[in-house]
C-alpha positions in Angstrom: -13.6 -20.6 3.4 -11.7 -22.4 0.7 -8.1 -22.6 2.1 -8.6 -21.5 5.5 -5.6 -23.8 6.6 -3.5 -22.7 3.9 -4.2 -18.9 4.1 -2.9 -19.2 8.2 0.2 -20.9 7.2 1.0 -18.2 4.7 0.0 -15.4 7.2 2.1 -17.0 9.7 4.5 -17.1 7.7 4.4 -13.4 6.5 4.7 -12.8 10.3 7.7 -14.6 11.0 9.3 -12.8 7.7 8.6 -9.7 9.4 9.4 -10.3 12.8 13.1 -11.7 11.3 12.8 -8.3 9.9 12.3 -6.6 12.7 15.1 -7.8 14.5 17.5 -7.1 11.7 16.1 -3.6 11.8 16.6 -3.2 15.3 19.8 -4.2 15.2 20.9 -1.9 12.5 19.2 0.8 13.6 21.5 0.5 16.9 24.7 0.3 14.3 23.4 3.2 12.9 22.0 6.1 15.0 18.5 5.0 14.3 18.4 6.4 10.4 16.8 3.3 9.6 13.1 4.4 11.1 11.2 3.3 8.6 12.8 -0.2 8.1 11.7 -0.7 12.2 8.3 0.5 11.0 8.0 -1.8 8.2 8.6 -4.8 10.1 6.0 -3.5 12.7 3.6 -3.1 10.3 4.1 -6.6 8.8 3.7 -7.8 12.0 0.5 -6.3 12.7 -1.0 -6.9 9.3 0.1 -10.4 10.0 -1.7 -10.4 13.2 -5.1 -8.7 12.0 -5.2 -11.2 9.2 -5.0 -14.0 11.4 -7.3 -12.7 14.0 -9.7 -12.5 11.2 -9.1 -15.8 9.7 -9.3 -17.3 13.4 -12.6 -14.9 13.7 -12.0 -13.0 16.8 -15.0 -10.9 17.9 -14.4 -7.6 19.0 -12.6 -5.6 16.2 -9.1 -6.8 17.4 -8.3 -7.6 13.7 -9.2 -4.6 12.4 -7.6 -2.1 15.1 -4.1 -4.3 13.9 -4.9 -3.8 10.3 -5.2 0.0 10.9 -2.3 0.0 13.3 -0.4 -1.3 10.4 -1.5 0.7 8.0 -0.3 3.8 9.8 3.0 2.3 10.3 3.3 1.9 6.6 2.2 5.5 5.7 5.2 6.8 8.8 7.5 3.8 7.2 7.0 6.3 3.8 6.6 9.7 5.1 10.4 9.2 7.4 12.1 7.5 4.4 10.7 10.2 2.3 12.6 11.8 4.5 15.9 10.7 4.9 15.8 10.4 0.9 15.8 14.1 0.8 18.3 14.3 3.8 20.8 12.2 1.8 20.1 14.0 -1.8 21.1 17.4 0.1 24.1 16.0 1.4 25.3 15.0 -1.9 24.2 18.4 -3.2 25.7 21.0 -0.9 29.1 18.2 -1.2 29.2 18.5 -4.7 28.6 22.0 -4.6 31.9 22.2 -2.0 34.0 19.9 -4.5 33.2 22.5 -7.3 33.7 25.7 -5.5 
């Protein structure tokens, strides 16, 4: 593969980004009551990803790569679905209190 040395650097990279992330996350979420789910689950997903990609690049036999890729993949769909969540947590809050500034 063309690259192959500079494709690991940048997925190493990516890793480190999200494993900085992660930690910032973590340490939020404790500052916050935990409403930051999905920003945990991004970083664990960017982690993974990061780790399947490199697993594939290193060429690991036994599907290791993959079972991260799809392990990340499902932490980026619950990263959506719970900040899909909160979004509409937050927009009813600002509803029911502008309905209570009205009335």
């Amino acid at each position: 593969m063309i690259g192959l040395r500079w494709w690991i650097m940048i997925w190493y990279g990516i890793g480190a980004l999200g494993l900085v992330g992660l930690i910032m996350a973590i340490n939020w979420g404790r500052q916050t009551a935990w409403r930051n789910a999905d920003e945990v689950l991004r970083g664990i997903g960017t982690i993974a990803v990061s780790g399947g990609m490199l697993l594939l690049l290193y060429q690991v036999e036994g599907g290791a790569g993959y079972s991260l890729l799809l392990g990340a993949l499902i932490a980026f769909v619950l990263a959506f679905i719970v900040g899909r969540e909160h979004e509409r947590e937050a927009a009813h809050k600002t509803e029911e209190a502008r309905k209570t500034d009205d009335g």
